[in-house]
N, C-alpha and C positions, 0 to 999 in steps of 0.2 A: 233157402234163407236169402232172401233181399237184403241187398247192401243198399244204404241212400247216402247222399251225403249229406254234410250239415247241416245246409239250407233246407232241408226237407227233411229232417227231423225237425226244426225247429218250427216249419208251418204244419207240421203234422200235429208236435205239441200245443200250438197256439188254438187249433180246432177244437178242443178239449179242454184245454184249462185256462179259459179266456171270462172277462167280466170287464171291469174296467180299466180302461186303458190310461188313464193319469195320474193311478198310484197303485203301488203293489206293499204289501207284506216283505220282510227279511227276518232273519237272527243272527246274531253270532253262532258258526260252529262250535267254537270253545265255551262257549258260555251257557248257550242256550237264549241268553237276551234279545228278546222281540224289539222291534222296530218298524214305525212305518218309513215307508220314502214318498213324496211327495212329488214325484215325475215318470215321466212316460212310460210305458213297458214295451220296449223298445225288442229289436232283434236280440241286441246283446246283453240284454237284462236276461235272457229267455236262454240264450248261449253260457253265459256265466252260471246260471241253475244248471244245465246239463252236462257240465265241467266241473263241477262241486265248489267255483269259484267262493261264490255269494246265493245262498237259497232264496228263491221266490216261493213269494205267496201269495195267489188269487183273492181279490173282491169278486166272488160271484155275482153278486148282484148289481144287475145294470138298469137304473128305475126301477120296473115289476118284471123283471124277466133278468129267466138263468138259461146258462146252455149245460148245467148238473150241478147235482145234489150231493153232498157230500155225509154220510154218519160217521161219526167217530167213537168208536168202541175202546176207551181209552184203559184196554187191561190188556194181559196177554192171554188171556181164556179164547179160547178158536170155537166155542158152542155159540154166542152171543153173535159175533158176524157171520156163522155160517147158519143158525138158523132164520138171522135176518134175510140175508140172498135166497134161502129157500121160501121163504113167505113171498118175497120180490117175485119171484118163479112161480108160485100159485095163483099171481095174479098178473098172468102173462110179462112182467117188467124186468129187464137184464139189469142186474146189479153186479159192481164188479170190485172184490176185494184187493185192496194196496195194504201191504206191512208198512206203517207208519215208521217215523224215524228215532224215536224213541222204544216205545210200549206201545202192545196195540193195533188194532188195523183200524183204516180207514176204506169205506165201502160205498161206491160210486157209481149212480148212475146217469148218463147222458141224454144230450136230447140236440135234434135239429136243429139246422139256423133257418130263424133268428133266435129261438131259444121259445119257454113256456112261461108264462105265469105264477112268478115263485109261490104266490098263494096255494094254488093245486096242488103243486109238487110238497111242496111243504104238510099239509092238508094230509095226503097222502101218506108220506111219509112217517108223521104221529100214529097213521091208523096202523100202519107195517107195523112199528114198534111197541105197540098199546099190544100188536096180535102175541109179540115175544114177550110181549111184559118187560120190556124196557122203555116204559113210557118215561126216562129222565137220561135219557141218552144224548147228547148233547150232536147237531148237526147243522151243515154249515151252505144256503145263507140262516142268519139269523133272523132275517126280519122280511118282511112279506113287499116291501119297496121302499125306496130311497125317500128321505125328504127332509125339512128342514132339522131335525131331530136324529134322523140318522144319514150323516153326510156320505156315508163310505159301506157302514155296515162295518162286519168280521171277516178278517182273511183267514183261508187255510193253506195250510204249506202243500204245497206242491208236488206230484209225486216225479220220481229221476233226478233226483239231485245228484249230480256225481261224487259226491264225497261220501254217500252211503250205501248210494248201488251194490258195489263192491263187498259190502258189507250186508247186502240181500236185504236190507232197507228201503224204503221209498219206490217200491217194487210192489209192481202186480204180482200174485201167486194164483197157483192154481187149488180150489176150493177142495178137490179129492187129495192133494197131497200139503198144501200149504206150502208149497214152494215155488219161487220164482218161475216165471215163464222163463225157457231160454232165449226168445228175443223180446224184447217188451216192446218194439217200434211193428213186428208182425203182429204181438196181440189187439195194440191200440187199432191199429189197419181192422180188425176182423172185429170191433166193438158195433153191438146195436144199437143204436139211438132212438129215442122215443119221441112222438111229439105230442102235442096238447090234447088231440081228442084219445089220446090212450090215456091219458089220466080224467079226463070228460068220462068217459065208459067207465073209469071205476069207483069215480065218484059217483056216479048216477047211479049204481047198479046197486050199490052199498049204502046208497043213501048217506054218507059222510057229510058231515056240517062241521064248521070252524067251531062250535058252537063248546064243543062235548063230545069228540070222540071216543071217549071210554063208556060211556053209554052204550056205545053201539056193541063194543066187544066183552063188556060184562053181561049184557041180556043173553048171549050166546054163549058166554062162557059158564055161567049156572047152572045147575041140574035142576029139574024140578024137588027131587025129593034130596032132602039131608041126611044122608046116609052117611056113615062114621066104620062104614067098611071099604075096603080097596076096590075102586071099579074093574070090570071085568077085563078090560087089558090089560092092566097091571097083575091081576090073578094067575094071568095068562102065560106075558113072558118071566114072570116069578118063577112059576112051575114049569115052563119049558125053555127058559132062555132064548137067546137070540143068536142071528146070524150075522146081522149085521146093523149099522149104526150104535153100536154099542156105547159111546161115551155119551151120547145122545138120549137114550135107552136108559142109562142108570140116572142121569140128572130128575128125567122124567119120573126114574120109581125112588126116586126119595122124594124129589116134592109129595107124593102120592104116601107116601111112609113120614113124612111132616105131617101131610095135612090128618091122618090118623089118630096123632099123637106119639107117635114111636120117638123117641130118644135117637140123638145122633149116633151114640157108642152102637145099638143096636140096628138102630137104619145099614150102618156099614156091616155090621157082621152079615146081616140079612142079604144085602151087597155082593159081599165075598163068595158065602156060597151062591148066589143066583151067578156069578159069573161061570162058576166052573161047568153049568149047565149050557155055556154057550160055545159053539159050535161057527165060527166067524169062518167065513168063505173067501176064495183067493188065497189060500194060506198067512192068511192073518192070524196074529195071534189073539189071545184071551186079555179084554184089559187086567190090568194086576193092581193091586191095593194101592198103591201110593193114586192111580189114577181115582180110584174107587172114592177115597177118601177126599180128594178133589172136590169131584162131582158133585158128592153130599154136600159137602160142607158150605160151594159153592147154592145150592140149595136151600138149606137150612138158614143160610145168613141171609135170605131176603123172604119177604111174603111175595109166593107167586099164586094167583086165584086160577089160574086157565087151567084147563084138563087134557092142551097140547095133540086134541083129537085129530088135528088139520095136517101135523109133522109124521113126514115121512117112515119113520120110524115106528110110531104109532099106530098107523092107520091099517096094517096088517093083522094087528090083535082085536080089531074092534070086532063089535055083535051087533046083530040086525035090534034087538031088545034094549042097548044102551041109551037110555035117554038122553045123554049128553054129545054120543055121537051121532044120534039123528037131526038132533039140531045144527050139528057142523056140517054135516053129510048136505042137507038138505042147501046150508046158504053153499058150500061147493057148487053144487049142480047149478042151480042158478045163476052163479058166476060166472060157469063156463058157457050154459048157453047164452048168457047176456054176451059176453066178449064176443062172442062171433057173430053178432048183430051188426053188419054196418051200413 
């Protein structure tokens, strides 16, 4: 474990959560009460946030360009950012989740200096979340460049505040356990960064437009025919359970038990016994109904259209025959050979 001193944590955090430098974000701690401040973002502006003094908070955007992208997942549900970073992951991009300082994580990814073109990244970004079906997930810059209309943009609070650390707040975690890294100055050290022609290759490959992103992942996400029975990987881990990703696993076979017509009382029951069929590796245990009951509900309370064929979880039950998974299977492949195009 590297010891640094202050002065190097402090240019180590300004490498990463930096945007404009003649106003930053605050709140009260006690309160919660937003504020802007209208002067420099000085050393000790940056000192006082890692002393839990007075919280900062970043203007990403600097004219047309960010050095990261920020989502905010503003519940405490752990399915929602961790299958975002896993979409991030399928399309080569390091995404990296912070427990927010209330509810919530916030989920960040970086890029080079001098930074990218917040249009792309942005751009980008919608398509990740159109893939999760949280296309109204709120993420931060908001706006594609500065100008006379938007002077400053939106700040977001900044993750190391010292008066929440402590409290395993404002803190990276690790996406297999959800828990803090033990040093959070080693993790930033070992973050990858992206730069502009990694987001060029995924817009080009996907054909992405500002235009109508949802376009792109409903033509994909339809089956040809209208079938009003369970597809075949639902059939599948129903009747043999699963090993692993399980809260993952259930979300997906109630959407699949919605989209049916099945009743929530009975979607869970259906639930309950499917779990007992699962057999989780590493001596994990069996999720248990209160989760159970989660998951559905969590389900049931929104319309999701996708058939979630691309998630890890998933993609072990599929059949060479599903229509729906040859359509995901096919735009994969060609993802992967496009990215290694350079």
């Amino acid at each position: 474990m590297h010891k640094r001193t202050t002065l190097q944590k402090i240019n180590i955090f300004k490498t990463f959560f930096t945007g404009l430098l003649e106003v930053y974000g605050t709140y009260d701690p006690k309160t919660g009460q937003p504020r802007q401040i209208k002067e420099p973002v000085t050393d000790k502006v940056i000192y006082d946030h890692l002393m839990g003094k007075q919280p900062y908070g970043v203007y990403l955007l600097n004219k047309d360009k960010i050095r990261a992208i920020a989502v905010d997942f503003d519940n405490n549900n752990r399915l929602a950012p961790f299958q975002y970073q896993e979409t991030t992951k399928h399309y080569e991009i390091e995404a990296y989740i912070e427990r927010s300082k209330s509810k919530g994580y916030h989920v960040w990814i970086f890029f080079d200096e001098p930074g990218v073109l917040a249009y792309k990244a942005r751009m980008i970004i919608r398509y990740f979340l159109e893939e999760i079906e949280q296309p109204n997930t709120e993420f931060f810059p908001k706006h594609d460049q500065l100008r006379t209309s938007v002077k400053y943009g939106n700040y977001i609070n900044a993750p190391l505040f010292g008066g929440l650390v402590p409290k395993e707040r404002t803190v990276f975690i690790d996406p297999t356990t959800f828990k803090p890294y033990l040093n959070q100055w080693d993790f930033l050290e070992s973050i990858k960064r992206h730069n502009e022609k990694d987001l060029d290759d995924i817009i080009e490959i996907n054909e992405i437009s500002t235009q109508d992103t949802s376009k792109i992942i409903n033509q994909t996400n339809k089956p040809s025919n209208k079938s009003h029975t369970l597809p075949i990987c639902a059939q599948k881990m129903l009747q043999d359970g699963v090993t692993q990703y399980q809260r993952v696993s259930c979300f997906r076979l109630a959407i699949h038990l919605k989209r049916i017509g099945l009743p929530l009382d009975l979607a869970v029951a259906a639930l309950k016994v499917w779990a007992q069929k699962n057999k989780p590796t590493n001596g994990k245990g069996v999720i248990i109904e209160p989760e159970i009951v989660s998951q559905a509900t969590c389900a049931y309370n929104k319309h999701y259209s996708g058939y979630g064929c691309q998630i890890p979880a998933i993609m072990p039950f599929c059949e060479q025959e599903c229509l729906v998974r040859q359509v995901w299977i096919g735009k994969a492949n060609s993802n992967k050979v496009g990215l290694k195009k350079n």
